[in-house]
PyMOL Python script that loads the backbone (N, CA, C, O; Angstrom):
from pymol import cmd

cmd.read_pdbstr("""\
ATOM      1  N   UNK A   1      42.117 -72.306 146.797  1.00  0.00           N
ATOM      2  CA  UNK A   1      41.849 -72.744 145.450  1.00  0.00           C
ATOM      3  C   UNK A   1      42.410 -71.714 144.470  1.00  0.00           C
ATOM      4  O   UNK A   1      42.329 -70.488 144.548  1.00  0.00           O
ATOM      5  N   UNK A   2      42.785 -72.195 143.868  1.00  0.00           N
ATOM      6  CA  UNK A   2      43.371 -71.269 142.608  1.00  0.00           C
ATOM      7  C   UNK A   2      42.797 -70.472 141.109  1.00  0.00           C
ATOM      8  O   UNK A   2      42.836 -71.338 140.235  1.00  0.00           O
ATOM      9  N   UNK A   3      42.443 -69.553 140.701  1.00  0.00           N
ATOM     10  CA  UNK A   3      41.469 -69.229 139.775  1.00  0.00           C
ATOM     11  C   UNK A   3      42.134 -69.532 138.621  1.00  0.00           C
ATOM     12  O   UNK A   3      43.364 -69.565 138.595  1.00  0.00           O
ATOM     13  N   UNK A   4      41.553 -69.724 137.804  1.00  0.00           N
ATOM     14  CA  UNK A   4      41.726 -69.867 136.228  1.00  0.00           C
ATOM     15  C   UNK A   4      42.124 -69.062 135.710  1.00  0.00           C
ATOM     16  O   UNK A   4      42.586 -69.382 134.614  1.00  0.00           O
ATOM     17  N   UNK A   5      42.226 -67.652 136.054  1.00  0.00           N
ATOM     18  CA  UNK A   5      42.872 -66.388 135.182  1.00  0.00           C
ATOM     19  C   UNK A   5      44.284 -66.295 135.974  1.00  0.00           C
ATOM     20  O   UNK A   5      45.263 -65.804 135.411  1.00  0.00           O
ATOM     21  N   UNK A   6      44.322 -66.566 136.708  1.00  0.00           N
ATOM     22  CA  UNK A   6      45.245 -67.259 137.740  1.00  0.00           C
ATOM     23  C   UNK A   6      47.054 -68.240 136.907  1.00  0.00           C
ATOM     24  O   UNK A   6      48.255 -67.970 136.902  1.00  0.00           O
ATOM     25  N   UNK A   7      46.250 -69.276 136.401  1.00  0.00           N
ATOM     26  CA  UNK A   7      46.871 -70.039 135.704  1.00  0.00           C
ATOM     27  C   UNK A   7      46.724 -69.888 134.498  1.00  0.00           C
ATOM     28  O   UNK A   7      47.326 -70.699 133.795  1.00  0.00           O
ATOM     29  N   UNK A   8      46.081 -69.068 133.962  1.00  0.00           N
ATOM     30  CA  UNK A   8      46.288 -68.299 132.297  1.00  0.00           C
ATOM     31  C   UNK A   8      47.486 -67.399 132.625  1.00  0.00           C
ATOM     32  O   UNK A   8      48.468 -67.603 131.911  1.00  0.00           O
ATOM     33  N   UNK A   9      47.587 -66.597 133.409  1.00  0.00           N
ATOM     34  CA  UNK A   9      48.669 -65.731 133.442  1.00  0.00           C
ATOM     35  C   UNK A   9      49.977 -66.540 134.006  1.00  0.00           C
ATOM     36  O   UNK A   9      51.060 -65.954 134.001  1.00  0.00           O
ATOM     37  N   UNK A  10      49.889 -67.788 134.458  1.00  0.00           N
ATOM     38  CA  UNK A  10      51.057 -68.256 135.056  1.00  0.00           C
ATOM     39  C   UNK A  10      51.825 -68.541 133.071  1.00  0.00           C
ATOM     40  O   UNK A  10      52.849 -68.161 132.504  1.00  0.00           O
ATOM     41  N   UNK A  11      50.814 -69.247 132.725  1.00  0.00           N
ATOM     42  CA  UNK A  11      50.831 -70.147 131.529  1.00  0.00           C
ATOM     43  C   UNK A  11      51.774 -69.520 130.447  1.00  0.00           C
ATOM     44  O   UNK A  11      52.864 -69.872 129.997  1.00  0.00           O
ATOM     45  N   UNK A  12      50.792 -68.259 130.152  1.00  0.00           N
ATOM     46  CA  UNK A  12      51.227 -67.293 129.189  1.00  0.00           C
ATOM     47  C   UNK A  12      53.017 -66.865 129.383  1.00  0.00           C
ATOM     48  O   UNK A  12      53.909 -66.585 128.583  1.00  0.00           O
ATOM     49  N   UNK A  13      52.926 -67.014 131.117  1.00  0.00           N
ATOM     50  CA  UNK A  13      54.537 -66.112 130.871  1.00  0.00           C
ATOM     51  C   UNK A  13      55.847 -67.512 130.936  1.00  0.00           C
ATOM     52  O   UNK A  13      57.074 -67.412 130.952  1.00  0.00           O
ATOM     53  N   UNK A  14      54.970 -68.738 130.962  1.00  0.00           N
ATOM     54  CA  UNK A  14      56.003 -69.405 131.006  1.00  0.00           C
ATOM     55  C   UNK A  14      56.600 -70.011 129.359  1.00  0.00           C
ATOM     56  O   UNK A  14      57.592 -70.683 129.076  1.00  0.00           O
ATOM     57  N   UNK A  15      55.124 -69.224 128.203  1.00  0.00           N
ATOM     58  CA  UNK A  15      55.830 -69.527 127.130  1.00  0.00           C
ATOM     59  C   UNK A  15      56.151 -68.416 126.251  1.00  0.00           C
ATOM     60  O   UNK A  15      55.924 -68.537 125.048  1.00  0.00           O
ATOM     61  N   UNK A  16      56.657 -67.342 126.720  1.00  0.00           N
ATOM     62  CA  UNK A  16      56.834 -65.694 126.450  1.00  0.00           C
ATOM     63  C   UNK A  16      58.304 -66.083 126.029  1.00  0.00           C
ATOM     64  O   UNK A  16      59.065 -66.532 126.886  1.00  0.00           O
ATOM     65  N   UNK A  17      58.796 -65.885 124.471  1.00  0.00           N
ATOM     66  CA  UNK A  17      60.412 -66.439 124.373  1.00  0.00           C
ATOM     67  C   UNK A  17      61.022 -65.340 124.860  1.00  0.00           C
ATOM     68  O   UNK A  17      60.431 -64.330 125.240  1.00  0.00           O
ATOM     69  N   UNK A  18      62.687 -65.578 124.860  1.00  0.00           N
ATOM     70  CA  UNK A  18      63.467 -64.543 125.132  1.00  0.00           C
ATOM     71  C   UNK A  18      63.566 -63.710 123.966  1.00  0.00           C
ATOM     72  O   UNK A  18      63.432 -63.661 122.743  1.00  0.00           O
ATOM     73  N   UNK A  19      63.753 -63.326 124.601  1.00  0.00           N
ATOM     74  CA  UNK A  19      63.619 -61.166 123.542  1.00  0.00           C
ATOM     75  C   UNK A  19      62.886 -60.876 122.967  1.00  0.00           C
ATOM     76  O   UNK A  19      63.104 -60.320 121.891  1.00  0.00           O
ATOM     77  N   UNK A  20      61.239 -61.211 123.591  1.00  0.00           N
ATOM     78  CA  UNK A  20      59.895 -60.642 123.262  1.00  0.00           C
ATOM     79  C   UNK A  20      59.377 -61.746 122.330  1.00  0.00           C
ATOM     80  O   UNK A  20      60.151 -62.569 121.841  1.00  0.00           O
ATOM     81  N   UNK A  21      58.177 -61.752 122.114  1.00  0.00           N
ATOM     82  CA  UNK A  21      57.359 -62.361 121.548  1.00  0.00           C
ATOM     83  C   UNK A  21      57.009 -62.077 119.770  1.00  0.00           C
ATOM     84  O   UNK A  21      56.225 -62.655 119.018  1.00  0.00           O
ATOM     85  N   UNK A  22      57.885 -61.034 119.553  1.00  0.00           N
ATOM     86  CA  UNK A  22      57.800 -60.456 118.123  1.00  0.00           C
ATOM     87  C   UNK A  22      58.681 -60.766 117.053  1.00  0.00           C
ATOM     88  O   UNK A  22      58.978 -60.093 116.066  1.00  0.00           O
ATOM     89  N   UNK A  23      59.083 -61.997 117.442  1.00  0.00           N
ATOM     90  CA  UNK A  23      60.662 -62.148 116.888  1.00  0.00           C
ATOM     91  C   UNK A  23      59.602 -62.880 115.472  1.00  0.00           C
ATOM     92  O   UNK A  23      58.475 -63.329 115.681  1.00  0.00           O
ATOM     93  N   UNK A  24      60.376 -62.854 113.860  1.00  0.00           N
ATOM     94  CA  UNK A  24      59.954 -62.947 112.922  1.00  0.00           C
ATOM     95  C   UNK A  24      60.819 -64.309 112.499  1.00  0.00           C
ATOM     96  O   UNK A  24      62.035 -64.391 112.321  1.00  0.00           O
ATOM     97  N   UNK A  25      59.905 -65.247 112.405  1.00  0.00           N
ATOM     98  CA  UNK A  25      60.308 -67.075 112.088  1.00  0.00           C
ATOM     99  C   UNK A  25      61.391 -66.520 110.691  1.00  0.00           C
ATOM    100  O   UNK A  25      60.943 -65.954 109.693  1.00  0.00           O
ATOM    101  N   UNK A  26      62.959 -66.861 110.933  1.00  0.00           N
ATOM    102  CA  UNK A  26      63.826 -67.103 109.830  1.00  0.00           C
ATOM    103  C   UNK A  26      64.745 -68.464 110.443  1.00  0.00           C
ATOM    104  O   UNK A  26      64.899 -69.175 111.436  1.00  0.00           O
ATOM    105  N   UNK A  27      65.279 -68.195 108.839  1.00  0.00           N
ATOM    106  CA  UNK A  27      66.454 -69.710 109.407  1.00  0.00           C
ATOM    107  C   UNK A  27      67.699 -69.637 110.205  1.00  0.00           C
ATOM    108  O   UNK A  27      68.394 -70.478 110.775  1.00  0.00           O
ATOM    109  N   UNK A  28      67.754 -68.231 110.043  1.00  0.00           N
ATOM    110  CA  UNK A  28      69.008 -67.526 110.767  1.00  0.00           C
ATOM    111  C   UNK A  28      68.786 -68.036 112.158  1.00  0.00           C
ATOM    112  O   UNK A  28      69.618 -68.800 112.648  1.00  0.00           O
ATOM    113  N   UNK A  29      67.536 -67.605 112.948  1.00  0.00           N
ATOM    114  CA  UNK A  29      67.456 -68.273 114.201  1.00  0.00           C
ATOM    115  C   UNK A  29      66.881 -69.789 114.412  1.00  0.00           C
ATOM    116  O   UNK A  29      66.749 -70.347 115.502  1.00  0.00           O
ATOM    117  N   UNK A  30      66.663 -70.166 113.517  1.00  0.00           N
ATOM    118  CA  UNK A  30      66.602 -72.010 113.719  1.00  0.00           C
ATOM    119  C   UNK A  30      67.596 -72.585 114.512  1.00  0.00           C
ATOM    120  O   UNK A  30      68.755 -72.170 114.490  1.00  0.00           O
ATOM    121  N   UNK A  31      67.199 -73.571 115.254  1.00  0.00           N
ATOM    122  CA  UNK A  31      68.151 -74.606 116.290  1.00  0.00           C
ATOM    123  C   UNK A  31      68.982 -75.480 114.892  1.00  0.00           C
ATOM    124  O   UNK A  31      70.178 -75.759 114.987  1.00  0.00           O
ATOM    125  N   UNK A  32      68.303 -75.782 113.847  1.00  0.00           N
ATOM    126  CA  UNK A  32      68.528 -76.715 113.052  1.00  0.00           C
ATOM    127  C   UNK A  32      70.189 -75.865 112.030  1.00  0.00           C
ATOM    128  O   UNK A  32      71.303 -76.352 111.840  1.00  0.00           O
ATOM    129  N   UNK A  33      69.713 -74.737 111.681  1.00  0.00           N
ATOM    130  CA  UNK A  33      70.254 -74.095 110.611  1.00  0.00           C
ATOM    131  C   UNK A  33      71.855 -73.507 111.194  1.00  0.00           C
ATOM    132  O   UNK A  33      71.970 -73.148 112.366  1.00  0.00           O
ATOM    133  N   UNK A  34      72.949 -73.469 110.298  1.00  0.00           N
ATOM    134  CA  UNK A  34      74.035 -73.474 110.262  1.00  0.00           C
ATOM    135  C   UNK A  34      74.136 -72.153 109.183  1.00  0.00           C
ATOM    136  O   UNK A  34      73.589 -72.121 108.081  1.00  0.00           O
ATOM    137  N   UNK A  35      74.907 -71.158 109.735  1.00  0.00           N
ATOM    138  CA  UNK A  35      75.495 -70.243 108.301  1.00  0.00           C
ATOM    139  C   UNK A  35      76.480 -70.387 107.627  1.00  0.00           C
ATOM    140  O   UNK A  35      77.613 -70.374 108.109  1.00  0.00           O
ATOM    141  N   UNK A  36      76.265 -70.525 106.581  1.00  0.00           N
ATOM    142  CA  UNK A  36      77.444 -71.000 105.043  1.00  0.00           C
ATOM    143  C   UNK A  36      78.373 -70.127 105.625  1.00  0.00           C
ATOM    144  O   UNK A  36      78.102 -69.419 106.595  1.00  0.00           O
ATOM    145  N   UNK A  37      79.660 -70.160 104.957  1.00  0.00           N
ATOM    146  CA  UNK A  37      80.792 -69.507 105.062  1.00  0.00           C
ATOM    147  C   UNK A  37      81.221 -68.392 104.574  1.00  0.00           C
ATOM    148  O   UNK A  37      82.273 -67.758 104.658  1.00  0.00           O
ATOM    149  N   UNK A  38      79.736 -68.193 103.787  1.00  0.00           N
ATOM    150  CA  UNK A  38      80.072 -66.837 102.817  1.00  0.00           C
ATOM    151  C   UNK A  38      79.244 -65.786 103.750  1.00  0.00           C
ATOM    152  O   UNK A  38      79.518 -64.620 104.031  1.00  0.00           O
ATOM    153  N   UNK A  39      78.564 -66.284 103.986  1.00  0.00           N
ATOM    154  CA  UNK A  39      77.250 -65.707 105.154  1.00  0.00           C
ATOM    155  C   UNK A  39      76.096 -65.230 104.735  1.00  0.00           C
ATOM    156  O   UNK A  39      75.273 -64.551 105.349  1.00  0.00           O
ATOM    157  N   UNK A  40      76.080 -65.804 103.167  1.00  0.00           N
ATOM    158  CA  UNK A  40      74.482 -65.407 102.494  1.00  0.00           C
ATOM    159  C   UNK A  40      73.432 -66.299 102.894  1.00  0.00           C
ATOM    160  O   UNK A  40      72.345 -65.816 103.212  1.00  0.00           O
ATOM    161  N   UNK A  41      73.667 -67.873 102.924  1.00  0.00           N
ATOM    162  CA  UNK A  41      72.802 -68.748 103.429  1.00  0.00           C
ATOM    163  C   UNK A  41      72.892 -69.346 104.087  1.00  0.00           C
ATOM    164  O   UNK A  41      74.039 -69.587 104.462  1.00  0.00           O
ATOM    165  N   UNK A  42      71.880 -69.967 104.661  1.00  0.00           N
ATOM    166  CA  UNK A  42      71.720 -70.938 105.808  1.00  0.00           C
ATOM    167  C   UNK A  42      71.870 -72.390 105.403  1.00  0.00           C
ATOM    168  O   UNK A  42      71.371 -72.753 104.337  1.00  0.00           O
ATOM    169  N   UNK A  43      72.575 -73.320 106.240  1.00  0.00           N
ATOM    170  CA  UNK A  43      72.634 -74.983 105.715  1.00  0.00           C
ATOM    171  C   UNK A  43      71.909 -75.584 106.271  1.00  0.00           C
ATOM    172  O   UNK A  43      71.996 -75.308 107.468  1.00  0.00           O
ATOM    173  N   UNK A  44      70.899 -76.590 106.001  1.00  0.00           N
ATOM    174  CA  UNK A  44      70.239 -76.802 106.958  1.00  0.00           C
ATOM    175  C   UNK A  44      69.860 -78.231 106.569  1.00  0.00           C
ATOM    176  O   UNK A  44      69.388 -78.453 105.454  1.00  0.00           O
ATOM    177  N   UNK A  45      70.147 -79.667 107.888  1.00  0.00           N
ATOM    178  CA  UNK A  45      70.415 -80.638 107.847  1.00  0.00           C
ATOM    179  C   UNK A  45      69.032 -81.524 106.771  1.00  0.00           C
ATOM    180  O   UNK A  45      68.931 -82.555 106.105  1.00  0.00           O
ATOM    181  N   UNK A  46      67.903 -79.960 107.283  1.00  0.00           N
ATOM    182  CA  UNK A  46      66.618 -80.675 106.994  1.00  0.00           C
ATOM    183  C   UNK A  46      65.905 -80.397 105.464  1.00  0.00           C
ATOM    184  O   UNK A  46      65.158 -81.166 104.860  1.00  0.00           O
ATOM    185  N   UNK A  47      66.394 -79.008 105.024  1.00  0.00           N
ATOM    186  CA  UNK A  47      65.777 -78.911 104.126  1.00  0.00           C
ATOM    187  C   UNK A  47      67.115 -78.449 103.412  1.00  0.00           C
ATOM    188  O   UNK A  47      66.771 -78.205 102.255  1.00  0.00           O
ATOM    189  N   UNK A  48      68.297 -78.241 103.523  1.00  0.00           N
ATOM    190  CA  UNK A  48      69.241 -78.261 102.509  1.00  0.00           C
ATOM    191  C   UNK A  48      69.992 -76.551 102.402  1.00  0.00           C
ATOM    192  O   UNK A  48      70.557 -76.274 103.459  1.00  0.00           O
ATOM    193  N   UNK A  49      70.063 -75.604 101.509  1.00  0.00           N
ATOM    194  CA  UNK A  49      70.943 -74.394 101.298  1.00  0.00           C
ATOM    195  C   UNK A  49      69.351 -73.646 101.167  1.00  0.00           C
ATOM    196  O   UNK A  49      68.548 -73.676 100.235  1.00  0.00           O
ATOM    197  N   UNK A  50      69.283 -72.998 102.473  1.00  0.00           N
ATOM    198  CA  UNK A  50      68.065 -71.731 102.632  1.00  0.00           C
ATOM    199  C   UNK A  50      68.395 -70.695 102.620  1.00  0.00           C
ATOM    200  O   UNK A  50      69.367 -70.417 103.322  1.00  0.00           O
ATOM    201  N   UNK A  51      67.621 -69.417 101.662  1.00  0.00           N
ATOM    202  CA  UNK A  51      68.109 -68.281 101.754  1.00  0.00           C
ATOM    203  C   UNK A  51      68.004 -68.016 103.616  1.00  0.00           C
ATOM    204  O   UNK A  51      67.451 -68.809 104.378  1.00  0.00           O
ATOM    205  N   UNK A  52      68.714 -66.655 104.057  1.00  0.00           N
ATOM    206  CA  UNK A  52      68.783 -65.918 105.395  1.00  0.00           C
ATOM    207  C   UNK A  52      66.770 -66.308 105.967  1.00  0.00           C
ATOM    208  O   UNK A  52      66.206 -67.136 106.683  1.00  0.00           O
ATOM    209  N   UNK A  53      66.432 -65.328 105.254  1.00  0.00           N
ATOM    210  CA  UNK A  53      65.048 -64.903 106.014  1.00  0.00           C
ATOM    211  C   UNK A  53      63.971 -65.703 105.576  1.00  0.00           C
ATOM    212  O   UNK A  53      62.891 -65.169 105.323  1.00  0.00           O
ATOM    213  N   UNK A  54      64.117 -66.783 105.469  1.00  0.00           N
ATOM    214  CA  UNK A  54      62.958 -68.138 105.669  1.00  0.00           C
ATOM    215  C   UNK A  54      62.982 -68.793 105.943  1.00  0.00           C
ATOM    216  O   UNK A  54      64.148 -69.188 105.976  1.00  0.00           O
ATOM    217  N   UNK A  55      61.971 -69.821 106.493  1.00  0.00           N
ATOM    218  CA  UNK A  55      62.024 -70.702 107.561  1.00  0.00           C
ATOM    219  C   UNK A  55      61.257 -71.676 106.598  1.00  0.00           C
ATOM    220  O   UNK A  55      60.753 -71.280 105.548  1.00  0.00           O
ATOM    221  N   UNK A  56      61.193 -73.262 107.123  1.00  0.00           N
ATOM    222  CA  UNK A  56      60.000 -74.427 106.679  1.00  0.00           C
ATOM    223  C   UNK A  56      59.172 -74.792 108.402  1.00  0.00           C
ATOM    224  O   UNK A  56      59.060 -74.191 109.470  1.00  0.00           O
ATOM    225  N   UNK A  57      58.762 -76.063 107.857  1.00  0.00           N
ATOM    226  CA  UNK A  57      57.915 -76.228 108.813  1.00  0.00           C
ATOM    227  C   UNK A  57      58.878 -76.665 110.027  1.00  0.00           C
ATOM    228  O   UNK A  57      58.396 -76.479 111.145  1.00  0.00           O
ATOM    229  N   UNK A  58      59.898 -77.104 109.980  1.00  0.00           N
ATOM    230  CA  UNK A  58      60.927 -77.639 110.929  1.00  0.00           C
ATOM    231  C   UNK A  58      61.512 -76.828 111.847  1.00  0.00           C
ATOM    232  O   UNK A  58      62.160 -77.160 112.840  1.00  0.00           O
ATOM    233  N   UNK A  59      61.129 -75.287 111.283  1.00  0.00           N
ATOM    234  CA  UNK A  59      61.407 -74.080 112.319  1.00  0.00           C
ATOM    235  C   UNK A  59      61.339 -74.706 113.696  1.00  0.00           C
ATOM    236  O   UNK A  59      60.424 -75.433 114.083  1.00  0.00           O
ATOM    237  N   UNK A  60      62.435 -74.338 114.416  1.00  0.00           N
ATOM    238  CA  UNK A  60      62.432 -74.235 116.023  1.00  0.00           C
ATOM    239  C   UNK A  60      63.408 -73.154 116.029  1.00  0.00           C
ATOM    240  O   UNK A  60      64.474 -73.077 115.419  1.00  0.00           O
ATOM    241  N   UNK A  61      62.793 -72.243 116.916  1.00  0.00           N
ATOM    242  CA  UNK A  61      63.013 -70.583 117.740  1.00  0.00           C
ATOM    243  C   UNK A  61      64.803 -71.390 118.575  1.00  0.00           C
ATOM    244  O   UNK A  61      64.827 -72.220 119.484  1.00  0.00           O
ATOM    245  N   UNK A  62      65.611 -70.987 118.111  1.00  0.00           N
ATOM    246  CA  UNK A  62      66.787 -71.250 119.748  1.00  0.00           C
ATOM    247  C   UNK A  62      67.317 -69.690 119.665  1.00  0.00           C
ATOM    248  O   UNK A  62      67.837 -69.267 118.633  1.00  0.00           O
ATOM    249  N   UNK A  63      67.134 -68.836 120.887  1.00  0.00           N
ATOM    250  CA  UNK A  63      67.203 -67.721 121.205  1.00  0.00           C
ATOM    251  C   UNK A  63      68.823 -67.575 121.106  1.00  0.00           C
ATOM    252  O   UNK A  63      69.318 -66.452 121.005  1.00  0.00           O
ATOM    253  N   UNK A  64      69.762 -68.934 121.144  1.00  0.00           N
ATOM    254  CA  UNK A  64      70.860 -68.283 121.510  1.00  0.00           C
ATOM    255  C   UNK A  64      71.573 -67.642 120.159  1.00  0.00           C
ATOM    256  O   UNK A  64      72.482 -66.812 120.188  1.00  0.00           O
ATOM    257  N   UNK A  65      70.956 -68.214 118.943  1.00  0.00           N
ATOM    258  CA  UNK A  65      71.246 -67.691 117.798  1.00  0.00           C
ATOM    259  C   UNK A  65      70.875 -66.114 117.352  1.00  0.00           C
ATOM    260  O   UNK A  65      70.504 -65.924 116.193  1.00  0.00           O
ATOM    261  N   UNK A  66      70.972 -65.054 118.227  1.00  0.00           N
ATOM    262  CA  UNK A  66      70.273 -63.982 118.037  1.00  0.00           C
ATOM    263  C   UNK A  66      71.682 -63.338 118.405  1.00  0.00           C
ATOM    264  O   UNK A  66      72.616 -63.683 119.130  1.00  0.00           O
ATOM    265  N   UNK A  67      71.466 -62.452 117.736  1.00  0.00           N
ATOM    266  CA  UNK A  67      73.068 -61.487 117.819  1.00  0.00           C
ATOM    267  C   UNK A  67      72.352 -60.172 118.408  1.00  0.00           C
ATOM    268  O   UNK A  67      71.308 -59.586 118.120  1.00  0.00           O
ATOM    269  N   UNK A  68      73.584 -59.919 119.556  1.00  0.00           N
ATOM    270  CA  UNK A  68      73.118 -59.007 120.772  1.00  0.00           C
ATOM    271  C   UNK A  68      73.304 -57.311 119.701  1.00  0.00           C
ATOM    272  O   UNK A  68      74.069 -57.107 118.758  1.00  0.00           O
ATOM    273  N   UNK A  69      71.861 -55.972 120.597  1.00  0.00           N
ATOM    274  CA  UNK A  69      72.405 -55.015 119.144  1.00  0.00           C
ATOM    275  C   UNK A  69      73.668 -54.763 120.138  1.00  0.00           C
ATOM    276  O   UNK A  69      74.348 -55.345 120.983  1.00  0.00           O
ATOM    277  N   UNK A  70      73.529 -53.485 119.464  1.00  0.00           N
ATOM    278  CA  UNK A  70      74.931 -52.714 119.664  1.00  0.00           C
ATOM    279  C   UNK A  70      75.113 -52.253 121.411  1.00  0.00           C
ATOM    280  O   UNK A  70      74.085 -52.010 122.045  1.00  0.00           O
ATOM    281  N   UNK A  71      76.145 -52.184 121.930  1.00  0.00           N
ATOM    282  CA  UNK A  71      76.460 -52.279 123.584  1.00  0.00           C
ATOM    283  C   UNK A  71      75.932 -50.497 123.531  1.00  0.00           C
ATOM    284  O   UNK A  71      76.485 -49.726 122.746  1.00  0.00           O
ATOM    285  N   UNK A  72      75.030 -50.121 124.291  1.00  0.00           N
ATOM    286  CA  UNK A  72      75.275 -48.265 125.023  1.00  0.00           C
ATOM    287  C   UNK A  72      76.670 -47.688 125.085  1.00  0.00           C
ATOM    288  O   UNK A  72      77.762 -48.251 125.158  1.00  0.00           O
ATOM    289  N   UNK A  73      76.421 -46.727 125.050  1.00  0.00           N
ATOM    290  CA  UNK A  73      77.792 -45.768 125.359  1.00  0.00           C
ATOM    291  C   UNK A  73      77.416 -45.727 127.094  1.00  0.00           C
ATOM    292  O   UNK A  73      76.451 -45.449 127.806  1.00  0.00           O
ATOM    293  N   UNK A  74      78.801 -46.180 127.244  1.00  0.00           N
ATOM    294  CA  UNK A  74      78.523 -45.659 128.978  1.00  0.00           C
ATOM    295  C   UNK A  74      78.972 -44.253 129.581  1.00  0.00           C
ATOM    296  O   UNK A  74      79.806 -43.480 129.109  1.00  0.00           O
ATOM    297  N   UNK A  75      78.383 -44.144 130.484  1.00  0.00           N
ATOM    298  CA  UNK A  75      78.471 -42.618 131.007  1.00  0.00           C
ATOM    299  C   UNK A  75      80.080 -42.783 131.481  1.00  0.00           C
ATOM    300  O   UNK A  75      80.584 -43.889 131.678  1.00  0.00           O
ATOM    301  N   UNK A  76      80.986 -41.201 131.672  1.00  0.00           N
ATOM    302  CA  UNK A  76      82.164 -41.542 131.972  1.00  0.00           C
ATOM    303  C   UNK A  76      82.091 -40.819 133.477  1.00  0.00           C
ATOM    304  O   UNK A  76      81.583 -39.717 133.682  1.00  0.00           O
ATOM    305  N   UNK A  77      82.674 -41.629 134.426  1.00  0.00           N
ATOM    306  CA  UNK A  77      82.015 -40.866 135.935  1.00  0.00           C
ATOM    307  C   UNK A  77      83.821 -40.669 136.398  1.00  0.00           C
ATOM    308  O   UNK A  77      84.754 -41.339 135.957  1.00  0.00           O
ATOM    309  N   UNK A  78      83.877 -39.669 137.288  1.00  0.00           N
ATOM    310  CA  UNK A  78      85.493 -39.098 138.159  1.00  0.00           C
ATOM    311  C   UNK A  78      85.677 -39.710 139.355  1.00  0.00           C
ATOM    312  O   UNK A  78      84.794 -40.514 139.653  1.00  0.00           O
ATOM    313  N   UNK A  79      86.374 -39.599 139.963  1.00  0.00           N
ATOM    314  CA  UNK A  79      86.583 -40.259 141.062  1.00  0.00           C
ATOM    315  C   UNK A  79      86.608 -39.414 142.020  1.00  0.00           C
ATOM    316  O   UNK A  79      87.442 -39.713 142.875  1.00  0.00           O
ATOM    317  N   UNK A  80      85.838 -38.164 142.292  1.00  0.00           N
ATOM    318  CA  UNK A  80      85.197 -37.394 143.065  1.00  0.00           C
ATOM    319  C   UNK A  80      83.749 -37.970 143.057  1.00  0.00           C
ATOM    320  O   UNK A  80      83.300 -38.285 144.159  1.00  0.00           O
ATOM    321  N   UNK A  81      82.968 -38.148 141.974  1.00  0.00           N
ATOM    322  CA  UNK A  81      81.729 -38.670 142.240  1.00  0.00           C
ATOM    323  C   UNK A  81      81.859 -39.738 143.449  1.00  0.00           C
ATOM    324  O   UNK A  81      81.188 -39.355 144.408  1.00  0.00           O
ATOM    325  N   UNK A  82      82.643 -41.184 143.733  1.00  0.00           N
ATOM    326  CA  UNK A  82      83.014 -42.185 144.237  1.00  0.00           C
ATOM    327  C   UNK A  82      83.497 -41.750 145.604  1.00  0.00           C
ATOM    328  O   UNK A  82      83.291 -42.421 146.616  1.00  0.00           O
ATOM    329  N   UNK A  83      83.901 -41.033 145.597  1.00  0.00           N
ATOM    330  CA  UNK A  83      84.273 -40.294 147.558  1.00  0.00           C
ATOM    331  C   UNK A  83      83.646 -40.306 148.478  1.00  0.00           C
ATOM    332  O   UNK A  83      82.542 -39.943 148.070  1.00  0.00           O
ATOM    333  N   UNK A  84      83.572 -40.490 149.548  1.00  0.00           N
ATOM    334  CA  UNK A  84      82.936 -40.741 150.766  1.00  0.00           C
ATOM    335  C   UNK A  84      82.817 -39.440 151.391  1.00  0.00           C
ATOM    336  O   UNK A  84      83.696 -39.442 152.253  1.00  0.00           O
ATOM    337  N   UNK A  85      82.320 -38.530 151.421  1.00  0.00           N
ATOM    338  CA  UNK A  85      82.493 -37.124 152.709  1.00  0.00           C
ATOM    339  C   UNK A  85      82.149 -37.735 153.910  1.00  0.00           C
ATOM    340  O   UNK A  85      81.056 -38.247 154.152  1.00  0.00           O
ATOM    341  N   UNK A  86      83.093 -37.672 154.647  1.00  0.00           N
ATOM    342  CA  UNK A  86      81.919 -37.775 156.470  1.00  0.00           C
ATOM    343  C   UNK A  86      81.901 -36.155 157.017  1.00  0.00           C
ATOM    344  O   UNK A  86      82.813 -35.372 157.279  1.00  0.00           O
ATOM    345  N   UNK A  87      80.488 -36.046 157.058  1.00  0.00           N
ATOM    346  CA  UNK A  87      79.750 -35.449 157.253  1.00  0.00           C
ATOM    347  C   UNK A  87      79.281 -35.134 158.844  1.00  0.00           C
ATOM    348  O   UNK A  87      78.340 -34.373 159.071  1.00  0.00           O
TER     349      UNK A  87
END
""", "prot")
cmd.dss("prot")
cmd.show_as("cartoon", "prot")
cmd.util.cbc("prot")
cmd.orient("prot")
């Protein structure tokens, strides 16, 4: 049998969005919203020319609209590290 705290924790992580749960409702990430060409506002089929950072009630979260930050510096490794000694 399965416990109830059980399926609270299944529950919870199956509606945990991508890239944390802290993300702040704008139109920028709306499924609905389109960015103007100038790139000050958002177009949006439903409620019309929205500034960037507000949303209406039509908000829907689509994660793929999220711009990745900046890439790490990667470490620079020699090709002595990569060598095999047999030993």
């Amino acid at each position: 049998m399965i416990n109830n705290n059980d399926n609270e924790k299944r529950d919870e992580s199956m509606h945990r969005k991508l890239y944390g749960n802290n993300i702040q409702a704008t139109c920028e990430y709306c499924m609905y919203g389109r960015r103007s060409s100038d790139g000050k506002a958002i177009l949006c089929p439903k409620k019309g020319v929205m500034p960037l950072y507000h949303h209406c009630r039509k908000y829907i979260y689509d994660p793929l609209r999220r711009i990745p930050s900046v890439k790490p510096v990667l470490k620079k490794f020699s090709k002595e590290e990569f060598e095999i000694n047999p030993d």
